[in-house]
PyMOL CGO cylinders between C-alpha atoms (Angstrom):
from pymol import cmd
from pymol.cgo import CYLINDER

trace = [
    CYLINDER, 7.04, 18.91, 4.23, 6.88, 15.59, 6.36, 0.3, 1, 1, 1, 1, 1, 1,
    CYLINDER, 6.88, 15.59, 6.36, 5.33, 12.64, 4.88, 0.3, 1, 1, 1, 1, 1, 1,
    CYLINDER, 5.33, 12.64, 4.88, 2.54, 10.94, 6.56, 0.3, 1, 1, 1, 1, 1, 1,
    CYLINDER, 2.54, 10.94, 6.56, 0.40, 7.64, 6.75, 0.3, 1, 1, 1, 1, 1, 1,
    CYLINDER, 0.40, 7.64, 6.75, -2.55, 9.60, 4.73, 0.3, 1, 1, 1, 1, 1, 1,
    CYLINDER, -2.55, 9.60, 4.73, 0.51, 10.38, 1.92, 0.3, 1, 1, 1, 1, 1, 1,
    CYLINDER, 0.51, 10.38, 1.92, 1.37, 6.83, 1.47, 0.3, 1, 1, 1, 1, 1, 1,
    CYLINDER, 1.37, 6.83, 1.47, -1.82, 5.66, 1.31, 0.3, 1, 1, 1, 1, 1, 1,
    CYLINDER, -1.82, 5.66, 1.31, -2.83, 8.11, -1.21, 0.3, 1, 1, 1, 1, 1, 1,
    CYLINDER, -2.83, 8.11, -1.21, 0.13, 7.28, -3.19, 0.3, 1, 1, 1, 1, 1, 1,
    CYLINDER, 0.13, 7.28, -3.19, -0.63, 3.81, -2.95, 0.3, 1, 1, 1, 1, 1, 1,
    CYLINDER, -0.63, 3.81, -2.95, -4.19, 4.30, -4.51, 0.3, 1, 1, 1, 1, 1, 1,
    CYLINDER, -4.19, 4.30, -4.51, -2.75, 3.60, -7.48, 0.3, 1, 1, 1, 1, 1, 1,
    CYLINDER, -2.75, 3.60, -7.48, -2.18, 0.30, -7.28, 0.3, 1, 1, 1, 1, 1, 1,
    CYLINDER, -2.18, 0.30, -7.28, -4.73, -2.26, -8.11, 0.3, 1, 1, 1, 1, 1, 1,
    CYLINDER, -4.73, -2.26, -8.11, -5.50, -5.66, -7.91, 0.3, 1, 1, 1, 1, 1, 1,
    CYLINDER, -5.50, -5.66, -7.91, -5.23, -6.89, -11.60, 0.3, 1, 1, 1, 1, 1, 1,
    CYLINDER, -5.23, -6.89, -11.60, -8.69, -9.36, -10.96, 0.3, 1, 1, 1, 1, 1, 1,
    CYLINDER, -8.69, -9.36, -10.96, -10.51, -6.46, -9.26, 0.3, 1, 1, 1, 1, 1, 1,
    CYLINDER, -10.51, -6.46, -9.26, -11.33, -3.51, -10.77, 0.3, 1, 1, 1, 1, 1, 1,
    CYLINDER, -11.33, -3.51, -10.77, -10.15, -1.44, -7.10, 0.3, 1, 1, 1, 1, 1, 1,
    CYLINDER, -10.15, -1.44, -7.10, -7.04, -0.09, -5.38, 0.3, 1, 1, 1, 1, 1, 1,
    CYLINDER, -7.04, -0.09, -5.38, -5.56, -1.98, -2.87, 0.3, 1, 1, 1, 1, 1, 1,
    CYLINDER, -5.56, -1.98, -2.87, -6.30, 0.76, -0.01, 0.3, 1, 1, 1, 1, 1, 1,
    CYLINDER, -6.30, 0.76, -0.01, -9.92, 0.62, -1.05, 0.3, 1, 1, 1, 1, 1, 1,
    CYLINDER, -9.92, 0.62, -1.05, -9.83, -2.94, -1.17, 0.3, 1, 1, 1, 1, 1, 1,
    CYLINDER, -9.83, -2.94, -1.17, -8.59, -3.45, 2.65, 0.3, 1, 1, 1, 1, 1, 1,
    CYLINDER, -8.59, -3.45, 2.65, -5.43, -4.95, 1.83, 0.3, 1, 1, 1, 1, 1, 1,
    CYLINDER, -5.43, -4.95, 1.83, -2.78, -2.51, 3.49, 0.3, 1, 1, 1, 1, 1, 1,
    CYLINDER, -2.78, -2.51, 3.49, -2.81, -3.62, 7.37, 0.3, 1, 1, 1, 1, 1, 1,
    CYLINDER, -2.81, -3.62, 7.37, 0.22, -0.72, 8.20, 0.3, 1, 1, 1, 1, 1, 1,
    CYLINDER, 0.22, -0.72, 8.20, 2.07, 2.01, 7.22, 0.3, 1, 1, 1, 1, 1, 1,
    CYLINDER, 2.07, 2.01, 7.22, 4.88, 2.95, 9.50, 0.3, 1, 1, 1, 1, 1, 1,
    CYLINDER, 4.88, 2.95, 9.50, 6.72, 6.43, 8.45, 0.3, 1, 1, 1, 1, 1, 1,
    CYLINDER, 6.72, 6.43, 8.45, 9.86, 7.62, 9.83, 0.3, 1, 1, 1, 1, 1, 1,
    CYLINDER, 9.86, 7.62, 9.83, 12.90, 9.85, 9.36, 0.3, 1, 1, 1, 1, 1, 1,
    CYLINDER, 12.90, 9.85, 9.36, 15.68, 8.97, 7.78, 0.3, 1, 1, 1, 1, 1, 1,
    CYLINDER, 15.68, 8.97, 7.78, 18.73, 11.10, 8.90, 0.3, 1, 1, 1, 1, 1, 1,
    CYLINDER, 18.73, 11.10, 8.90, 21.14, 9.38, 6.73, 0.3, 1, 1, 1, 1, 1, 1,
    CYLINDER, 21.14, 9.38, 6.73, 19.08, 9.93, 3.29, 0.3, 1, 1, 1, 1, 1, 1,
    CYLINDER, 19.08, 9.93, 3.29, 21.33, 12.36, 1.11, 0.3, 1, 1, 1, 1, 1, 1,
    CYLINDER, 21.33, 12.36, 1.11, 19.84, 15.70, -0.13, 0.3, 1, 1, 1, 1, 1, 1,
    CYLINDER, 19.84, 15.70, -0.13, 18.75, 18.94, 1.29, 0.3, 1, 1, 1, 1, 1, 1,
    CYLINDER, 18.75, 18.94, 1.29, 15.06, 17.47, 1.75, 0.3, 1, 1, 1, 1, 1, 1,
    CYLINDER, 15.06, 17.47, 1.75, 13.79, 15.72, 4.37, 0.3, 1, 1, 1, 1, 1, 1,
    CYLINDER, 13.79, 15.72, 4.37, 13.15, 11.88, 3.42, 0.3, 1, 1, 1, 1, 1, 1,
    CYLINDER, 13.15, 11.88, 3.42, 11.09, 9.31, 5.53, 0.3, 1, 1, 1, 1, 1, 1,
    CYLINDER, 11.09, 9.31, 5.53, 11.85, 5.34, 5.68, 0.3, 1, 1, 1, 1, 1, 1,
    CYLINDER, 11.85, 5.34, 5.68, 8.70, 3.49, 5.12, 0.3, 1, 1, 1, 1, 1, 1,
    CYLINDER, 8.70, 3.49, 5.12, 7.36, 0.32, 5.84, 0.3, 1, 1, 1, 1, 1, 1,
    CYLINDER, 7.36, 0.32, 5.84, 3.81, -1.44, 5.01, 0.3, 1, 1, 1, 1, 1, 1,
    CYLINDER, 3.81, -1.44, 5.01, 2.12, -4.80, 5.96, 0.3, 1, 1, 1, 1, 1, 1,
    CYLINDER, 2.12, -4.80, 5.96, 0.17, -5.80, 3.12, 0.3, 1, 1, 1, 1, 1, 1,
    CYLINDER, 0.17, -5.80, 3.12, -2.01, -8.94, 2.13, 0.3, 1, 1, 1, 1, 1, 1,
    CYLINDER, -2.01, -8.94, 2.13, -3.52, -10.70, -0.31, 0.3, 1, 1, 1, 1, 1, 1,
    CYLINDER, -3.52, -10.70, -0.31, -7.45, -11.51, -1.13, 0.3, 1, 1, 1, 1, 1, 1,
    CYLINDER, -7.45, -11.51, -1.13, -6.54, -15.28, -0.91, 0.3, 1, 1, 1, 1, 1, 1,
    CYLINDER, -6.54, -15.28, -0.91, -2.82, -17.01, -0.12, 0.3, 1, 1, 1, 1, 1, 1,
    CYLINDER, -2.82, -17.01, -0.12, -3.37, -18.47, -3.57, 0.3, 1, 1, 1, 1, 1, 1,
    CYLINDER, -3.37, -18.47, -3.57, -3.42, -15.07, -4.81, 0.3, 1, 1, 1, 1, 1, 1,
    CYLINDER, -3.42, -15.07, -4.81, -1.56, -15.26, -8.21, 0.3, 1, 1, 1, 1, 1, 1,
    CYLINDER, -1.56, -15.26, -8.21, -0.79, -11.20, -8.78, 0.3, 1, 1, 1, 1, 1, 1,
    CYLINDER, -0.79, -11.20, -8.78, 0.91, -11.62, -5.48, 0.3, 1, 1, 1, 1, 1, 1,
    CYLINDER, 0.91, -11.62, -5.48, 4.27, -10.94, -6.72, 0.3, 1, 1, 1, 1, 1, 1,
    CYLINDER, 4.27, -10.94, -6.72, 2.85, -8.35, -9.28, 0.3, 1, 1, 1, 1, 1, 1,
    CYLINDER, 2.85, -8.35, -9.28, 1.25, -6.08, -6.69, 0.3, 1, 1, 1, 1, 1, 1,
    CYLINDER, 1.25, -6.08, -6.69, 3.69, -6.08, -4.27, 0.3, 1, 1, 1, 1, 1, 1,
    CYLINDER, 3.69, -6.08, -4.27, 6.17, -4.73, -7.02, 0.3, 1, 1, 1, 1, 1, 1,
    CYLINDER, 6.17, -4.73, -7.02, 4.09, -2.59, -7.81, 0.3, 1, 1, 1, 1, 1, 1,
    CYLINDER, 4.09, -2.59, -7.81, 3.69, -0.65, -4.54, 0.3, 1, 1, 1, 1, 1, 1,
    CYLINDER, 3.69, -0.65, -4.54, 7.51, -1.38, -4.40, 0.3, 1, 1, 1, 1, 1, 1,
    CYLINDER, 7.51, -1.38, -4.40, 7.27, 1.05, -7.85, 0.3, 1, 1, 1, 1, 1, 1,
    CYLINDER, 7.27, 1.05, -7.85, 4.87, 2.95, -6.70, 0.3, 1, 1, 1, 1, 1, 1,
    CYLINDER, 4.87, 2.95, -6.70, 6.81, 3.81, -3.35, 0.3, 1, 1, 1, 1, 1, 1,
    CYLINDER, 6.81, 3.81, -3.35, 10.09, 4.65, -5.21, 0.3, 1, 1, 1, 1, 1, 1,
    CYLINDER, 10.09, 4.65, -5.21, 8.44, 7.19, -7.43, 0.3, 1, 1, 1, 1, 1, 1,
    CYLINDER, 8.44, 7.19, -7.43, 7.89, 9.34, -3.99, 0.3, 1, 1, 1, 1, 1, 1,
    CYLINDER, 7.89, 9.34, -3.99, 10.46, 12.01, -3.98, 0.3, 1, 1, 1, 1, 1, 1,
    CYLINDER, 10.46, 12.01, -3.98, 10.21, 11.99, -0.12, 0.3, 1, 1, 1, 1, 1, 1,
    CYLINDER, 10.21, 11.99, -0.12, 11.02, 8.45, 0.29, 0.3, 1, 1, 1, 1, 1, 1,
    CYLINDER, 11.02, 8.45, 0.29, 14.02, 7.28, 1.00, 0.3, 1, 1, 1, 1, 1, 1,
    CYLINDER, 14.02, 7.28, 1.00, 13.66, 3.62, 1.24, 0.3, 1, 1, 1, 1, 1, 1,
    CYLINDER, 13.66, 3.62, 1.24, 10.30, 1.21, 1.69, 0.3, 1, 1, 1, 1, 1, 1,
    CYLINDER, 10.30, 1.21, 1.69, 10.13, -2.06, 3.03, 0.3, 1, 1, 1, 1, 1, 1,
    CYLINDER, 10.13, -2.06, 3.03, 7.14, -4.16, 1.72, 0.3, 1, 1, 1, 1, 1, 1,
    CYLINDER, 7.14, -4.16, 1.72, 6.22, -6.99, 3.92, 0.3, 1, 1, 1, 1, 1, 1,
    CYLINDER, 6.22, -6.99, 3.92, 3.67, -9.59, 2.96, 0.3, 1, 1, 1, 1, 1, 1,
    CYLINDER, 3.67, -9.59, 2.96, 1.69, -10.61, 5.74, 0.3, 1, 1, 1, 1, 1, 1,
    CYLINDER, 1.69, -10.61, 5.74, -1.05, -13.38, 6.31, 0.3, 1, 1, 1, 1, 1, 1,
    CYLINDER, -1.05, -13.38, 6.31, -2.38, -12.12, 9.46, 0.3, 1, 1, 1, 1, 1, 1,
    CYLINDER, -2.38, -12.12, 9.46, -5.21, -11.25, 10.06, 0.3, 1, 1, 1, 1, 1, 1,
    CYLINDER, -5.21, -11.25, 10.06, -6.71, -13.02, 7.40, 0.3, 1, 1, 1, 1, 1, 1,
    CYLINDER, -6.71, -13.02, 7.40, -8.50, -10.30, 4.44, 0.3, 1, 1, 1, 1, 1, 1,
    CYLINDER, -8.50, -10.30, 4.44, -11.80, -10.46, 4.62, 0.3, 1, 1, 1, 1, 1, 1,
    CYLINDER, -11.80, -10.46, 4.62, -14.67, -8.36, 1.99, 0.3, 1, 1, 1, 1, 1, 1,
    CYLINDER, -14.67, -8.36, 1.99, -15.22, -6.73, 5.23, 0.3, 1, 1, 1, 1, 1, 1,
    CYLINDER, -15.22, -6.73, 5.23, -12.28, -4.78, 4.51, 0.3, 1, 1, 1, 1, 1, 1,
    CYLINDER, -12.28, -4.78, 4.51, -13.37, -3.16, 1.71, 0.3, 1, 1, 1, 1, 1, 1,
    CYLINDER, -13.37, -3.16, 1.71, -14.04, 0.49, 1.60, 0.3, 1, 1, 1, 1, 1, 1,
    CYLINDER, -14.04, 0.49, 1.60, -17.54, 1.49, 1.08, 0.3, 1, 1, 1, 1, 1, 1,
    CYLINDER, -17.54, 1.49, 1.08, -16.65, 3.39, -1.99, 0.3, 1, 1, 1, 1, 1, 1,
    CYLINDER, -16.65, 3.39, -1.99, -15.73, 0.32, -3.19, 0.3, 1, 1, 1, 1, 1, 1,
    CYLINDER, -15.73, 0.32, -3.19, -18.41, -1.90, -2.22, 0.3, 1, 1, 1, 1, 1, 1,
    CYLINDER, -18.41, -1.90, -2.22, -20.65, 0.71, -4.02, 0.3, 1, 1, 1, 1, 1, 1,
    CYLINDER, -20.65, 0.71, -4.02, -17.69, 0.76, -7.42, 0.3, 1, 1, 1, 1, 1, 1,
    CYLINDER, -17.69, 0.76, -7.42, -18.85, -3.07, -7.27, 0.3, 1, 1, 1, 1, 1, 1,
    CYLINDER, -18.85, -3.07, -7.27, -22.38, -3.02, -6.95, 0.3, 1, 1, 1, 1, 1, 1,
    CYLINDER, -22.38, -3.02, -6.95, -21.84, -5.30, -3.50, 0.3, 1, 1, 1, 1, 1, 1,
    CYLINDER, -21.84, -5.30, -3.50, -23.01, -2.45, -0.95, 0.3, 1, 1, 1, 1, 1, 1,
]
cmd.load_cgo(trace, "trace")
């Protein structure tokens, strides 16, 4: 089975900010999720390279580091993943906008 976008994403649902009670998906703070093959994984599976743009609610954001290991974590617990790049991006800037509206309901802000 190939992994997709929708896999990571669900994956990545578990991951939340430690100030807000809501994943990070939810929240609007995964920009991309790139997913390819990686022919030079070992195994008898098939195993995908992936790399994600994420952000932060703020630059200030203190649980920076703590989030982004945490999808690192989350990532590596994916049997069909072979590696994942995390980058930390700034662009666009998050806005509340972003946030699902299962969240903004979870909130009480929609």
């Amino acid at each position: 089975m190939t992994l997709t976008e929708e896999d990571v994403l669900m994956a990545l649902r578990d991951v939340y900010d430690p100030e807000i009670p809501v994943n990070i998906v939810d929240l609007g703070l995964i920009y991309r999720v790139a997913v390819e093959p990686d022919p030079d994984a070992p195994g008898m599976m098939p195993r995908q390279r992936v790399s994600i743009d994420i952000t932060m609610t703020s630059p200030g954001c203190p649980a920076h580091a703590a989030i982004t290991e945490q999808v690192r974590n989350r990532l590596a617990g994916v049997q069909q993943i072979s590696q994942a790049e995390v980058n930390l991006v700034w662009e666009p800037t998050w806005t509340p906008d972003r946030i699902s509206e299962a969240a903004r309901k979870h909130l009480g802000i929609g």
